[in-house]
Structure formats: structure tokens, C-alpha cells
C-alpha positions in Angstrom: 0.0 0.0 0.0 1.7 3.2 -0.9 -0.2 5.6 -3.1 2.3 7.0 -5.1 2.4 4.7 -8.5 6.2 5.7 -8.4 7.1 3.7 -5.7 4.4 1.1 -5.6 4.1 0.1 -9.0 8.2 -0.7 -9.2 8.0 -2.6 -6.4 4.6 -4.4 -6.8 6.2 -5.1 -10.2 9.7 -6.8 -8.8 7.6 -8.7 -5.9 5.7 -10.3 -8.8 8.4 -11.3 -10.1 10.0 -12.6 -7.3 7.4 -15.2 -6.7 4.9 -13.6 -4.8 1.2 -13.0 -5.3 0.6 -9.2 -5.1 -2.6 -7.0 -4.8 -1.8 -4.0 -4.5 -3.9 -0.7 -3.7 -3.2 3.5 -3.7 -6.3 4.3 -1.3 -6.6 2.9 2.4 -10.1 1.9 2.1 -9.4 -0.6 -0.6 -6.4 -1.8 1.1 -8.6 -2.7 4.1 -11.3 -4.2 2.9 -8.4 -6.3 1.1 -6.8 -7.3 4.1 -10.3 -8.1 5.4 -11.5 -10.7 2.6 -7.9 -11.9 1.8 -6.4 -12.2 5.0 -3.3 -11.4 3.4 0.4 -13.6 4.4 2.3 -10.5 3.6 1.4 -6.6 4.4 3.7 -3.9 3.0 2.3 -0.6 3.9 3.8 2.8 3.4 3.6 5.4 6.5 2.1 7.8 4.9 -1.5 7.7 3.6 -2.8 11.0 3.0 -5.5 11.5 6.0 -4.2 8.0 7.6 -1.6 6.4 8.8 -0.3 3.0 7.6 0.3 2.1 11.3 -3.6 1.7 11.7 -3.5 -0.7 8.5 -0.6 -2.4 10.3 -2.6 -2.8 13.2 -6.0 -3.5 11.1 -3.5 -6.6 9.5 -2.5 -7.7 13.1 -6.0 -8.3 14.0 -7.4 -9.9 11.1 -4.2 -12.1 11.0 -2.2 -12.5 13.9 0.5 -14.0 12.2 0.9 -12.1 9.1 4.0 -10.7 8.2 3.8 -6.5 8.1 6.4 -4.1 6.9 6.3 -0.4 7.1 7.9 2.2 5.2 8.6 5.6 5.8 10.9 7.9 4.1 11.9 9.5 7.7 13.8 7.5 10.3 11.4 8.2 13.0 12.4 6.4 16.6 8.7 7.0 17.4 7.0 5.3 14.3 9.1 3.0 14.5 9.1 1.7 18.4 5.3 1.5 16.9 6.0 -1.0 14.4 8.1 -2.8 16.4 5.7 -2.7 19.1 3.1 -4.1 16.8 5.5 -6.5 15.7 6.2 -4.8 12.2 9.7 -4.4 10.7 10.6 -0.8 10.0 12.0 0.4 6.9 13.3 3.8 5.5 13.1 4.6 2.3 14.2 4.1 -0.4 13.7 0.8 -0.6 14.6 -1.5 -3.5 12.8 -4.6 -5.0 15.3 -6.6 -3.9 16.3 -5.8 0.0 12.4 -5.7 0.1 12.3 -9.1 -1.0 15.4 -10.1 1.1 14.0 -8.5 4.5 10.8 -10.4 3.1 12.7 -13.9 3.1 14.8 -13.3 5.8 11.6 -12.7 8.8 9.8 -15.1 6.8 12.7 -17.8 8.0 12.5 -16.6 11.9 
């Protein structure tokens, strides 16, 4: 979930690519409801999300499946978002953030 195409399209793109099944959305309703019929494995959500905050779709992700595996990105490295992510159990990224350390932070929680 990001809504700038710039950034999600790229990596929506390479994720795709690298074996996963992606749905991705721009608005956080839609992302939501997603999360709410899918119950998703993975949940990659930007910080940012015009009037909301992609913790609350973290959170929203956390209790529609407990064990689902959430990353946030921000462009600022903010120790207050992200003691929240890691509080929610969420990994914390800055960006920018490449199709491929996405994919290896991806693999490497995946395997803890």
C-alpha cells in the first residue's frame, strides 16, 4: 500500500516477479477491505496515507491475522514510528527501498 504509483508500482512489479502474489492498492479503504477478505500472508504498507496512517493498516492486518507478516515504510527514520512498528511486531523500513532488499527482508523474517 503506498499511493504514489512511483514507488508502488516498481515494487509491486519486482515482488511479482520474485514469486509472490501481489494485490496491491493506492487508497486505504481498498487496502482494508483487502486485508479483510484476503487475509493477506504479507502486508507492505507505506507510513504515509494522506489523511491515515499506515500504522492503523498495520494494526488493522494484526488483527485480522495475527501471524501475518507486516512491513512499514517511511521515508523518515522516525524512533517514534518505528518503536510503533516494532511494538506491533512490524519491521521498519526507510526509504528508499529496492525490489530486492524488500524481497530479502521479506525472506529473511519469513525464515524466523
Amino acid at each position: 500500500m503506498d499511493d504514489d504509483p512511483s514507488v508502488l508500482e516498481p515494487l509491486s512489479r519486482y515482488l511479482a516477479e520474485s514469486g509472490f502474489h501481489v494485490a496491491s492498492s493506492r487508497v486505504f479503504d481498498e487496502a482494508k477491505q483487502h486485508i479483510a477478505a484476503v487475509r493477506p500472508d504479507i502486508v507492505i504498507t507505506d507510513v504515509r496515507l494522506g489523511a491515515f496512517n499506515g500504522l492503523q493498516l498495520a494494526i488493522l492486518a494484526r488483527d485480522v491475522r495475527p501471524d501475518a507478516q507486516v512491513i512499514v515504510i517511511s521515508g523518515f527514520d522516525d524512533p517514534v514510528l518505528k518503536e510503533e512498528a516494532r511494538r506491533i511486531g512490524a519491521t521498519y523500513l526507510v526509504k528508499p527501498v529496492g525490489g530486492r532488499a524488500l524481497v530479502d527482508v521479506l525472506r529473511a523474517t519469513a525464515a524466523t
